[in-house]
DOKOL-980484 format. One record per residue (C-alpha): x, y, z; residue in three letters. Coordinates in Angstrom, 1 decimal, decimal comma, m for minus. Example, Ala and Ser with C-alpha at 12.3 -4.5 7.8 and 13.67 -1.06 7.14 Angstrom:
# residues 2
<<12,3; m4,5; 7,8>; 'ALA'>
<<13,7; m1,1; 7,1>; 'SER'>
//
This chain:
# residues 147
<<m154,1; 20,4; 16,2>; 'UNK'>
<<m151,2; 19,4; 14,1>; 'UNK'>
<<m147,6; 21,3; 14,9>; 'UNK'>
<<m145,4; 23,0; 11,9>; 'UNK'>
<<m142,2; 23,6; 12,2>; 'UNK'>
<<m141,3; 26,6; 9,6>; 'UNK'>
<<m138,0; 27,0; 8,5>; 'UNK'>
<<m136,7; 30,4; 8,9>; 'UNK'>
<<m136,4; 31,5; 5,4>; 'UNK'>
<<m140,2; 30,8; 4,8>; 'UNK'>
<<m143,3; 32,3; 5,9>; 'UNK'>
<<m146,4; 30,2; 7,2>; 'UNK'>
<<m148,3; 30,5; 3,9>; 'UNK'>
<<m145,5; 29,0; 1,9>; 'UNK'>
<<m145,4; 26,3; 4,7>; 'UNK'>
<<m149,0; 25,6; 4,3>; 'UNK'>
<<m149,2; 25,6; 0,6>; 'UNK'>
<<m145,9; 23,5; 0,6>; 'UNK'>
<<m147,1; 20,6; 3,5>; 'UNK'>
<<m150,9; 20,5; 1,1>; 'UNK'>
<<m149,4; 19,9; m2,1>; 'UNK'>
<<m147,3; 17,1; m0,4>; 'UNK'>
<<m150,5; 15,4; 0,5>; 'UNK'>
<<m152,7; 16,4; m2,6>; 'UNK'>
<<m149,4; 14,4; m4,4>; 'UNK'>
<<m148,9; 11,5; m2,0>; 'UNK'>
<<m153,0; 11,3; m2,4>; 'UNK'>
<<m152,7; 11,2; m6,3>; 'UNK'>
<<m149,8; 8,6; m6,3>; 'UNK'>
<<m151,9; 6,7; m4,3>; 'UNK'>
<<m155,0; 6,9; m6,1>; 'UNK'>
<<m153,3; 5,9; m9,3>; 'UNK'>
<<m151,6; 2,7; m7,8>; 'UNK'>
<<m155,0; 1,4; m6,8>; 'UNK'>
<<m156,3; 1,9; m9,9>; 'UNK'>
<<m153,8; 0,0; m11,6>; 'UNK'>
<<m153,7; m2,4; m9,1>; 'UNK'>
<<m157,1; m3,3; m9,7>; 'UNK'>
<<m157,0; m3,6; m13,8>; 'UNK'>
<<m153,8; m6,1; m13,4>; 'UNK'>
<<m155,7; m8,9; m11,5>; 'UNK'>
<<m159,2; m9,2; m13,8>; 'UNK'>
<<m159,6; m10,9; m17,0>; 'UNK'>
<<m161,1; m9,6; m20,2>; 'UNK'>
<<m165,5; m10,6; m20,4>; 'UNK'>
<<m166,5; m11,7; m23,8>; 'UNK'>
<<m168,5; m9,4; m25,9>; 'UNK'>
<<m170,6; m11,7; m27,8>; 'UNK'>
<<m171,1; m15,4; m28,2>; 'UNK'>
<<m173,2; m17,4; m30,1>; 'UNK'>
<<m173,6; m21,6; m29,8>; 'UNK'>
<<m174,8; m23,7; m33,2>; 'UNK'>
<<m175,6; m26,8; m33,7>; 'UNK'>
<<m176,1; m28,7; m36,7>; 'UNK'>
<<m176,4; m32,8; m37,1>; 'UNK'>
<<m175,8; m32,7; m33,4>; 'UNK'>
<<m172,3; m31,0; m34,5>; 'UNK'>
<<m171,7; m27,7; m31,8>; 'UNK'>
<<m170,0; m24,6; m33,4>; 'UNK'>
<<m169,3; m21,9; m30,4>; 'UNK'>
<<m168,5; m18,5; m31,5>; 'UNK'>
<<m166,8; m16,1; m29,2>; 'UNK'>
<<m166,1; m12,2; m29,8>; 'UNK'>
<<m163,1; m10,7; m27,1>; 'UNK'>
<<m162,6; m6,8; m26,6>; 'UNK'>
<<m159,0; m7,9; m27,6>; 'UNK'>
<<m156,5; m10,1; m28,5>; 'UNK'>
<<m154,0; m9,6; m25,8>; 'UNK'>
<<m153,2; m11,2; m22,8>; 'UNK'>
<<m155,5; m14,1; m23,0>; 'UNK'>
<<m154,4; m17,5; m21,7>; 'UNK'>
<<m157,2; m19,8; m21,8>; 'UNK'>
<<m161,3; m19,7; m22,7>; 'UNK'>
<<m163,7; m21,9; m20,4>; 'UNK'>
<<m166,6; m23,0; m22,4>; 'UNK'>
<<m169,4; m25,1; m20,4>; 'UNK'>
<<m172,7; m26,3; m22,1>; 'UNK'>
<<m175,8; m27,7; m20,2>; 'UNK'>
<<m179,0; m28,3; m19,4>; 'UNK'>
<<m179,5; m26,4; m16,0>; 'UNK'>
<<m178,1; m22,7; m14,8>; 'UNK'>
<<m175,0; m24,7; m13,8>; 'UNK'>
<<m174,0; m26,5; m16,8>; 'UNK'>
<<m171,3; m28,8; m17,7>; 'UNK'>
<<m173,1; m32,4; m18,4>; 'UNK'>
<<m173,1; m31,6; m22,2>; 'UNK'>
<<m169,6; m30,3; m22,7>; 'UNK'>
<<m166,7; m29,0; m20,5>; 'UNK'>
<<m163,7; m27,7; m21,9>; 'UNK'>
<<m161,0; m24,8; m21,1>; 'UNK'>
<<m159,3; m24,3; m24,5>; 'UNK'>
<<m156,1; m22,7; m24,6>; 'UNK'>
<<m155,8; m19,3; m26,5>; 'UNK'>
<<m154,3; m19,5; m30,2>; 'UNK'>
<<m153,6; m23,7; m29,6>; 'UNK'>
<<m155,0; m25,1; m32,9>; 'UNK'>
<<m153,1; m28,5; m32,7>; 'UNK'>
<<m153,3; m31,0; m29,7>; 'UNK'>
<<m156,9; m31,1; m28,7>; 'UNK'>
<<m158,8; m33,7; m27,8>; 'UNK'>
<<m160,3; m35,9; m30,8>; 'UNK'>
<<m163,6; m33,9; m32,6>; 'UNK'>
<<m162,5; m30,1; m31,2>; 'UNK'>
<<m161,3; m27,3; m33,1>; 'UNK'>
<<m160,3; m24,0; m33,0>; 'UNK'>
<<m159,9; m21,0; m35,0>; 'UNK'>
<<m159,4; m17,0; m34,7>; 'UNK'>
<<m159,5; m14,3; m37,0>; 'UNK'>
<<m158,8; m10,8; m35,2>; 'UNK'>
<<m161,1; m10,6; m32,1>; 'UNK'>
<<m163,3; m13,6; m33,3>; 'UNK'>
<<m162,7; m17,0; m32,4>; 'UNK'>
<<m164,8; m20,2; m33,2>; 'UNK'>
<<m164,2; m23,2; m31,5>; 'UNK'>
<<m165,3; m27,1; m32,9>; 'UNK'>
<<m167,2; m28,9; m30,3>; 'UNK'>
<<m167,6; m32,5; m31,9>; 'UNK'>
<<m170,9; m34,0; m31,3>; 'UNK'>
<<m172,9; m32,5; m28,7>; 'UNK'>
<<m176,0; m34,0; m26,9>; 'UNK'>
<<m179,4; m32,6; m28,3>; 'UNK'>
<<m181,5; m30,7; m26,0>; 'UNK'>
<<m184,5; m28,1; m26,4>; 'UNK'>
<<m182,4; m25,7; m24,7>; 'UNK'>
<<m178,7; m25,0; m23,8>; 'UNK'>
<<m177,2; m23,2; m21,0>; 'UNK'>
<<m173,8; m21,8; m21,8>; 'UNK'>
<<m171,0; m20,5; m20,0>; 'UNK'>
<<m167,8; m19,0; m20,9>; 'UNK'>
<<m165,0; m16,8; m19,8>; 'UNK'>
<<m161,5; m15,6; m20,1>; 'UNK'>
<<m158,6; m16,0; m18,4>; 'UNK'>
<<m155,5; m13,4; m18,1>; 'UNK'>
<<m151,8; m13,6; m18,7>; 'UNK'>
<<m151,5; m13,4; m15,0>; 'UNK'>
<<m153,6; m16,3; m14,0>; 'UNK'>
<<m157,0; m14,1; m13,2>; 'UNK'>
<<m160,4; m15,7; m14,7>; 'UNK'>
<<m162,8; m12,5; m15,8>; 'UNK'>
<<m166,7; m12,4; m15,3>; 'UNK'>
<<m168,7; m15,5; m17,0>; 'UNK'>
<<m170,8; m14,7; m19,8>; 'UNK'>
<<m174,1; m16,7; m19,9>; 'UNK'>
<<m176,7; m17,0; m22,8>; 'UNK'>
<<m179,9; m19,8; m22,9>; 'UNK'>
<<m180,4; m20,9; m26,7>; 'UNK'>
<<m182,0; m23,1; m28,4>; 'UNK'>
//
């Protein structure tokens, strides 16, 4: 059984009611840290995304939840449920100039399409993709199989 010391201007009632909204607040304080604490370290997960290919050319089209406080987008294309073998590639967020020799990339809004080059033709692709934060955190992958 827990002691209470009661000052002498209050009664026990106040004392009680006083000492439970402490905790009710230090409990809500708390529970509001965590919560935020958890949203800071995970990335965005893509909505949609769609891989085409034409003449062996790759178009990947990505849709975010939102434009904000994305750093980079992992993209990996394969044959198998682990892919990379067909194409690898972590572009960075809103860079249209510097990358590597046949890749593009362009956004409008919450839709981004990214060039791939020529891509190696299979019956079916396994794709990969994912987001990462401002802070460094990678979100969930998002896979698809197409054809």
């Amino acid at each position: 059984m827990e002691k209470l010391c009661i000052p002498s201007d209050m009664d026990m009632a106040c004392a009680t009611r006083k000492r439970n909204f402490a905790k009710t607040t230090f409990n809500l304080v708390l529970i509001v840290f965590l919560t935020f604490l958890s949203l800071e370290g995970k990335a965005q997960t893509p909505l949609d995304a769609n891989l085409s290919i034409s003449d062996n050319t790759g178009i990947f089209s990505i849709v975010i939840p939102d434009s904000t406080n994305i750093s980079e987008i992992e993209l990996q294309i394969g044959s198998s449920e682990n892919p990379s073998e067909v194409f690898e590639h972590t572009f960075v967020y809103d860079q249209t100039t510097g990358l590597p020799t046949g890749l593009s990339y362009s956004r409008d809004g919450v839709n981004i399409n990214l060039g791939l080059g020529t891509l190696v033709p299979l019956n079916i692709y396994h794709v990969k993709t994912r987001l990462k934060n401002g802070s460094g955190s990678w979100g969930d992958w998002y896979e698809f199989v197409g054809n």
